[in-house]
C-alpha positions, 0 to 999 in steps of 0.5 A: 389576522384576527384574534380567536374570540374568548367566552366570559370565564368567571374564575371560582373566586369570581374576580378574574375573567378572560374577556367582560361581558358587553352591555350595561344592567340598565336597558338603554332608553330612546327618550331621555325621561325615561332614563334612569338616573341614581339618586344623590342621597341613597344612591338607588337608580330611578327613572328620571321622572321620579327623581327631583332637583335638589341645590346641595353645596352650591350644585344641582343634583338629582334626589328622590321625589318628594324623599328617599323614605317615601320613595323607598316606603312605595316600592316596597308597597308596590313589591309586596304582595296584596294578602287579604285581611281575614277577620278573627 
């Protein structure tokens, strides 16, 4: 005798569920380079490879690479549109 399955029901205030949707926001990678992991710093989750070591009070942790500013500056250069200049 088993349970009769219940579907993910999101109440109008949106905090209670009957049953939480399985899975996880971030796609599960085979390789462990490829993984993401959240920067200690800013706290924004980035594939390993752009993530560099960083000693803070006396442990390793993961930072961006080479800063968060830059990091942060470069997605939003990647995201943002290329708009041709046209000369006045």
């Amino acid at each position: 005798m088993s349970k009769p399955a219940t579907k993910t029901k999101i109440l109008d205030d949106g905090l209670r569920y009957k049953s939480k949707a399985g899975g996880s926001p971030f796609k599960e990678d085979k390789h462990f380079a490829q993984a993401t992991m959240s920067c200690f710093l800013c706290g924004v989750h980035r594939p390993r490879a752009l993530l560099t070591s960083r000693k803070f009070i006396g442990k390793v942790h993961l930072v961006c690479a080479p800063s968060c500013r830059q990091a942060k500056e470069a997605d939003a250069a990647a995201q943002a549109p290329d708009i041709p200049t046209v000369p006045t």
